[in-house]
C-alpha positions as CSV (number, residue, x, y, z in Angstrom):
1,X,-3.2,9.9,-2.6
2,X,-5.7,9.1,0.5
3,X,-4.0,9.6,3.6
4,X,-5.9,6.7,5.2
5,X,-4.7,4.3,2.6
6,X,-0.9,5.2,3.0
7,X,-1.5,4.3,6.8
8,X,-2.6,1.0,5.6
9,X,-0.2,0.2,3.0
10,X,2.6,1.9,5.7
11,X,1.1,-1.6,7.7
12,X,1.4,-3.8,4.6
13,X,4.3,-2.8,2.7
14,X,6.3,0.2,4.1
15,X,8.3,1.2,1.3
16,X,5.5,1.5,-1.7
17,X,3.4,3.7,0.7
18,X,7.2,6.1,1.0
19,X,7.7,6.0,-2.6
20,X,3.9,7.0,-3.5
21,X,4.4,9.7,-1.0
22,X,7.6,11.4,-2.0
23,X,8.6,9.6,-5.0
24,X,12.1,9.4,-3.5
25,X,14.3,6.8,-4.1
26,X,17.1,7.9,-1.3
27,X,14.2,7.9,1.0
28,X,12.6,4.3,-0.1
29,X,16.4,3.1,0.0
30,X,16.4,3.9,3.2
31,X,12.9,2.5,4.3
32,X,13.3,-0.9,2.0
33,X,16.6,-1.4,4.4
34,X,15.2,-0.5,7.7
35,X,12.4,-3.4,6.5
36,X,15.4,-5.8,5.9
37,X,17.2,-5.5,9.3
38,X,13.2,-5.6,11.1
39,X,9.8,-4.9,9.9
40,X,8.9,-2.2,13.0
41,X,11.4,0.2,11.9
42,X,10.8,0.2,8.6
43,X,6.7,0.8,9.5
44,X,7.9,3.4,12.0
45,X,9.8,5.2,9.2
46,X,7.2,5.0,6.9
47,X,4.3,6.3,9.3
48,X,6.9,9.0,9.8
49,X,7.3,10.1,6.5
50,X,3.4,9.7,5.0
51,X,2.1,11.5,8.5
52,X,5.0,14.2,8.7
């Protein structure tokens, strides 16, 4: 998938743009919680993982 639209749907809706990248579902847990508690670490984690 375009790299530039991750970043943008990292912005929007951080775990779709994990699960699209790694199709993970330990790894979108983990995003979809961080987005719970607060929405920056849940973007932070998902920049992480769609630029890593």
């Amino acid at each position: 998938m375009n790299k530039l639209l991750l970043v943008i749907l990292c912005l929007l809706l951080p775990p779709l743009a994990v699960y699209l990248k790694t199709n993970a579902v330990k790894t979108t847990l983990l995003n979809l919680i961080l987005c719970v508690f607060f929405w920056v670490p849940g973007v932070i984690h998902a920049l992480w993982v769609v630029l890593k």
